[in-house]
C-alpha positions as a Python dict, from the first residue, in 0.01 Angstrom:
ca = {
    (1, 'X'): (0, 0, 0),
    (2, 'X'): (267, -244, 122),
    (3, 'X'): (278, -453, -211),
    (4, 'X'): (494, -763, -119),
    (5, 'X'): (204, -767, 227),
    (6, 'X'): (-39, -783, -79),
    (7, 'X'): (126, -1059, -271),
    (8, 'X'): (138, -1277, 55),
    (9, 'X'): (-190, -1205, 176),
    (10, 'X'): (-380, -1229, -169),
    (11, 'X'): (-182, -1578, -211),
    (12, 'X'): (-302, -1652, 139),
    (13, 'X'): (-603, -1654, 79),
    (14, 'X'): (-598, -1923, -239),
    (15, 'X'): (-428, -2120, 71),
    (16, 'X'): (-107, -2060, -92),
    (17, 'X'): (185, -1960, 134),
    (18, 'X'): (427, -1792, -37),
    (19, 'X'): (746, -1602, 101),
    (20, 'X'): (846, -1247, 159),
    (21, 'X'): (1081, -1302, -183),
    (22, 'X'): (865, -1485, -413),
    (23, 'X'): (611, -1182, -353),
    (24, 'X'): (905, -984, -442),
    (25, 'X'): (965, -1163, -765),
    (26, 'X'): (593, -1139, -839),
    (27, 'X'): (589, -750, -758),
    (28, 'X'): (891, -666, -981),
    (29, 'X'): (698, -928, -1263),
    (30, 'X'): (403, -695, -1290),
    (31, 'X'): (565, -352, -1300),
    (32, 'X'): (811, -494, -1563),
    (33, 'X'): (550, -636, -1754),
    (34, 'X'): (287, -346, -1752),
    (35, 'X'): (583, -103, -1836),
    (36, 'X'): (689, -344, -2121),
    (37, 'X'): (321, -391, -2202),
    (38, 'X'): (323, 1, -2293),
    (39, 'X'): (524, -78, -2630),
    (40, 'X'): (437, -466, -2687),
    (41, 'X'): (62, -584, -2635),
    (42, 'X'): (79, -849, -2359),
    (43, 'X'): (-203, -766, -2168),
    (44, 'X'): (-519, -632, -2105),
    (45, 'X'): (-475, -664, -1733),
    (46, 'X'): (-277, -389, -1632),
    (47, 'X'): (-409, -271, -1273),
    (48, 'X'): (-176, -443, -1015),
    (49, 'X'): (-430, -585, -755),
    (50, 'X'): (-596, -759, -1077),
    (51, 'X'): (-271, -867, -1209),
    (52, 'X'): (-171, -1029, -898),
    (53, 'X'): (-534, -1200, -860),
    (54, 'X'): (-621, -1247, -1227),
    (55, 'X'): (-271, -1352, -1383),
    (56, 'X'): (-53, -1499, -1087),
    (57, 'X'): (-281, -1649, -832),
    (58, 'X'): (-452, -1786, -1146),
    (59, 'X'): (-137, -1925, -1264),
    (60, 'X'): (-43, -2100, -965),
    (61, 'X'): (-361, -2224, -805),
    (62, 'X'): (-418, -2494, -1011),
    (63, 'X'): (-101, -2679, -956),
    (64, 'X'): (-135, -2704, -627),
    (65, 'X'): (-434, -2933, -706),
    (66, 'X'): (-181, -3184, -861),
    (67, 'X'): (127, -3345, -758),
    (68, 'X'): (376, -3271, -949),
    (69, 'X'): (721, -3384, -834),
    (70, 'X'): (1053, -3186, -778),
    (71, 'X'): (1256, -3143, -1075),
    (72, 'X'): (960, -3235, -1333),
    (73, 'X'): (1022, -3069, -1702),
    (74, 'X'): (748, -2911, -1825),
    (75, 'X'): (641, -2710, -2184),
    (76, 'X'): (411, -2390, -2137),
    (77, 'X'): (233, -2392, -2537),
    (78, 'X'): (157, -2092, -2655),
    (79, 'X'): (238, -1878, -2347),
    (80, 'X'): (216, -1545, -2437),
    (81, 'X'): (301, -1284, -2174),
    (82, 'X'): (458, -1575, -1949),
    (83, 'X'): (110, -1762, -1783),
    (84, 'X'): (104, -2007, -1621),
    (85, 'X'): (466, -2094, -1653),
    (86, 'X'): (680, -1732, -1490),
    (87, 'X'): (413, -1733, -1209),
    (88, 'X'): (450, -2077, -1150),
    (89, 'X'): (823, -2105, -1173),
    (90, 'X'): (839, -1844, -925),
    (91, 'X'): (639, -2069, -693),
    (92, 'X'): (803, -2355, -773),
    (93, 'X'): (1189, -2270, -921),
    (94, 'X'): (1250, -2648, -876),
    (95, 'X'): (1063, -2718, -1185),
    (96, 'X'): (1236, -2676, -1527),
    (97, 'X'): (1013, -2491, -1750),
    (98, 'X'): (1042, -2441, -2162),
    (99, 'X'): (830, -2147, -2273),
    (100, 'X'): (687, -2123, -2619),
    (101, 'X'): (564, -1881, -2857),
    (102, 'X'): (514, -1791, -3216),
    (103, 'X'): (535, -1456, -3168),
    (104, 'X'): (927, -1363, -3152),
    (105, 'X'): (864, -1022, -2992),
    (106, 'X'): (699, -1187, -2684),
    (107, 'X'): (995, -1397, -2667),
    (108, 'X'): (1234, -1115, -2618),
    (109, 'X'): (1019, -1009, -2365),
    (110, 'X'): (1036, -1350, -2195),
    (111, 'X'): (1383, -1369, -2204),
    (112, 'X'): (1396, -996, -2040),
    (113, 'X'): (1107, -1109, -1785),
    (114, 'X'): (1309, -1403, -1689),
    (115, 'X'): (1621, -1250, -1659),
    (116, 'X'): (1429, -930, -1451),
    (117, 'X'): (1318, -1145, -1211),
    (118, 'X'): (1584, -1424, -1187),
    (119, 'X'): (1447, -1739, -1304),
    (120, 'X'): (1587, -1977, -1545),
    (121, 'X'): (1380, -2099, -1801),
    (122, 'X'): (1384, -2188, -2152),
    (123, 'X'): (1261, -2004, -2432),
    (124, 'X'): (1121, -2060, -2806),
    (125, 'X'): (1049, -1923, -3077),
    (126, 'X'): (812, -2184, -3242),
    (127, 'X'): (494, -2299, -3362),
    (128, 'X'): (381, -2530, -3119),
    (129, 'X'): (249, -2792, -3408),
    (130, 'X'): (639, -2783, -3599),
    (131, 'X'): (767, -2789, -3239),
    (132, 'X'): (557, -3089, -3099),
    (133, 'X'): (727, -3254, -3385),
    (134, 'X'): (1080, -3174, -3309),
    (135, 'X'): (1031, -3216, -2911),
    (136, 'X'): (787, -3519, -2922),
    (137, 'X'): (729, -3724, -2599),
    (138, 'X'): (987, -3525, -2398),
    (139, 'X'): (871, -3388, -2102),
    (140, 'X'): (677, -3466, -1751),
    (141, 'X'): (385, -3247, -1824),
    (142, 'X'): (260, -2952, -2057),
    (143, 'X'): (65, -2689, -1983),
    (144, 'X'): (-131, -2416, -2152),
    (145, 'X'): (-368, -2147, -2057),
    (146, 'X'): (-574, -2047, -2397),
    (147, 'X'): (-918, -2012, -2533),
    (148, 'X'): (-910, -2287, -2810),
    (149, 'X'): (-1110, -2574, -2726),
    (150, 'X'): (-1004, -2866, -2590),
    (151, 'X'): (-946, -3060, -2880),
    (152, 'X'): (-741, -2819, -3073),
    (153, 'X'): (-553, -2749, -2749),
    (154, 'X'): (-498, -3165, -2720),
    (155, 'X'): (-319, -3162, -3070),
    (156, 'X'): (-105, -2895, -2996),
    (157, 'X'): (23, -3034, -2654),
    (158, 'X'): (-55, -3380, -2625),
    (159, 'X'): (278, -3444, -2828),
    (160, 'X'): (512, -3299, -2610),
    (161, 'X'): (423, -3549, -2306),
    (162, 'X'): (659, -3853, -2186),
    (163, 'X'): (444, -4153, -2162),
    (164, 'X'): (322, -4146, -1837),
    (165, 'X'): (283, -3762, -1835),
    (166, 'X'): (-13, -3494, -1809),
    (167, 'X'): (-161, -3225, -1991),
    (168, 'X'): (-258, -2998, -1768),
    (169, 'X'): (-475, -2738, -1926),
    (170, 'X'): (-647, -2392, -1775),
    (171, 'X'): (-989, -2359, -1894),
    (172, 'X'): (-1288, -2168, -1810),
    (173, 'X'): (-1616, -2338, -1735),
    (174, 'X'): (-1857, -2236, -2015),
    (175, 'X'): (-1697, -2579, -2277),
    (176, 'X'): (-1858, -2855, -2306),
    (177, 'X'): (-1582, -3100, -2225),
    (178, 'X'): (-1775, -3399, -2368),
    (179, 'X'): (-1540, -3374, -2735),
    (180, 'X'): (-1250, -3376, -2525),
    (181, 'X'): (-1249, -3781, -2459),
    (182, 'X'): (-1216, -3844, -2831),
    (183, 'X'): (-937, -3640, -2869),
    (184, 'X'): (-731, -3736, -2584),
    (185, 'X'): (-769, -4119, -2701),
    (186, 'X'): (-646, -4058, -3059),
    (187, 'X'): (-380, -3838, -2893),
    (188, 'X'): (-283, -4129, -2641),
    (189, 'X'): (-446, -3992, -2329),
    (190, 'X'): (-697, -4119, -2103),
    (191, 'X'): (-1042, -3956, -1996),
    (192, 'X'): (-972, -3634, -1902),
    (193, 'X'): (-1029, -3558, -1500),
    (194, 'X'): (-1195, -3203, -1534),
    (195, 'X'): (-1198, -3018, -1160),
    (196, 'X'): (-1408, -2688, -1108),
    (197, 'X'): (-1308, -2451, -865),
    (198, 'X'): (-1284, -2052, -787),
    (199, 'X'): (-1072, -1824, -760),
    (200, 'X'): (-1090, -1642, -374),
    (201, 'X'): (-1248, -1354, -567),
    (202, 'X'): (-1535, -1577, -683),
    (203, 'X'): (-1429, -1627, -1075),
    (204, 'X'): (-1454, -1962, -1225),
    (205, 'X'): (-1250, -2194, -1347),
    (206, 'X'): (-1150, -2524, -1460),
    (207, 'X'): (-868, -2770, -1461),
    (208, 'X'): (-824, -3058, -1728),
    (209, 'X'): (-597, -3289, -1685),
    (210, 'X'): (-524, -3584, -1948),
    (211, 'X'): (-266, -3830, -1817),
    (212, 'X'): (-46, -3970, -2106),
    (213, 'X'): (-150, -4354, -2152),
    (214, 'X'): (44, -4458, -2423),
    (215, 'X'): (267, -4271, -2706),
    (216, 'X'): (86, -4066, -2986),
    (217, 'X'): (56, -4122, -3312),
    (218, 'X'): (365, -3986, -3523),
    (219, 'X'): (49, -3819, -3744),
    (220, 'X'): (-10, -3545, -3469),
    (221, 'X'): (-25, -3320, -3466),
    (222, 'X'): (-108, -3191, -3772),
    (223, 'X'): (-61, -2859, -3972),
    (224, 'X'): (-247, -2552, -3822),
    (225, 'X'): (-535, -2551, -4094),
    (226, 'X'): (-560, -2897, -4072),
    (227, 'X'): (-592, -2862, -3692),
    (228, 'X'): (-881, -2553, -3748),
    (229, 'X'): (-1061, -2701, -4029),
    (230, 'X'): (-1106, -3030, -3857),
    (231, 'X'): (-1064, -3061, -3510),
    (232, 'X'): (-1046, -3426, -3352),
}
């Protein structure tokens, strides 16, 4: 198999045209990552047609459903093995991306990922709640990819935003997205714009996006038990 031919053509057919390096970038990305995976659980997608579908045309597809200018800072919460943020800055290397995690053993492997496949980013080590209160209404958008629902996911990234800014959040389709207006009005958001959509292999999945209305609350978020035992 001519892997970089895969990368393009597999983007391709998202409608996302990518060149000859990027799909070298995102080649080198998953065999440094599934090696790396071997000693440090990252993933449970470890076959390289599914990594390139399931983690990196998953990444990327849903920002290009939003415009997001040149140059924007953005905050990936809780990002794990690197998605959506080292897929998208790949795609986009004119962003400037902060990457954090709570886990300081998937931060080595960030820094090691970045510096693999030569993108600058930065990297945490941090609760995202102690963070958002640190790094409060600082950048153009955040981002996260995660299974917590969207209210506990609001808390935790909500804080990060510049007035002005989005939360753009990767969801699947199975929540009910009905508790989500509460929580993005205490948080200082606006009704959330949810958009549906599959993947070219037929998964589905969903897009939230909560545009930053107005500056929130120096009360959020709250501690982590807090956040669990009563979400907004």
């Amino acid at each position: 198999m001519d892997r970089i031919k895969y990368v393009v053509d597999t983007f391709a057919s998202a409608k996302i045209e990518i060149t000859s390096e990027q799909a070298e970038k995102y080649v080198k990305l998953c065999d440094f990552m599934v090696e790396y995976n071997k000693n440090v659980n990252l993933t449970a997608i470890t076959e390289f047609e599914d990594v390139v579908m399931k983690h990196f045309v998953d990444s990327v597809l849903p920002f290009t459903m939003v415009d997001i200018e040149n140059g924007a800072s953005f905050i990936d919460v809780g990002t794990g093995a690197g998605f959506p943020s080292l897929p998208l800055l790949i795609y986009r290397q004119n962003l400037r991306g902060t990457l954090c995690d709570s886990l300081n053993k998937r931060c080595v492997y960030l820094e090691k990922a970045c510096a693999e496949i030569g993108i600058k980013a930065e990297i945490i080590h941090a609760r995202s709640e102690e963070l958002g209160r640190k790094k409060r209404e600082q950048y153009d958008f955040s981002t996260a990819r995660a299974v917590a629902s969207m209210p506990v996911l609001m808390e935790y990234c909500m804080p990060f935003v510049k007035t002005g800014g989005r939360f753009i959040a990767l969801k699947s389709v199975n929540e009910d997205m009905s508790c989500a207006e509460n929580a993005a009005k205490l948080l200082g958001g606006n009704n959330p714009e949810v958009i549906d959509y599959k993947l070219p292999n037929g998964d589905d999945r969903r897009l939230v996006i909560t545009k930053k209305v107005k500056q929130t609350p120096t009360k959020y978020p709250r501690s982590t038990a807090n956040i669990a035992k009563k979400p907004l």
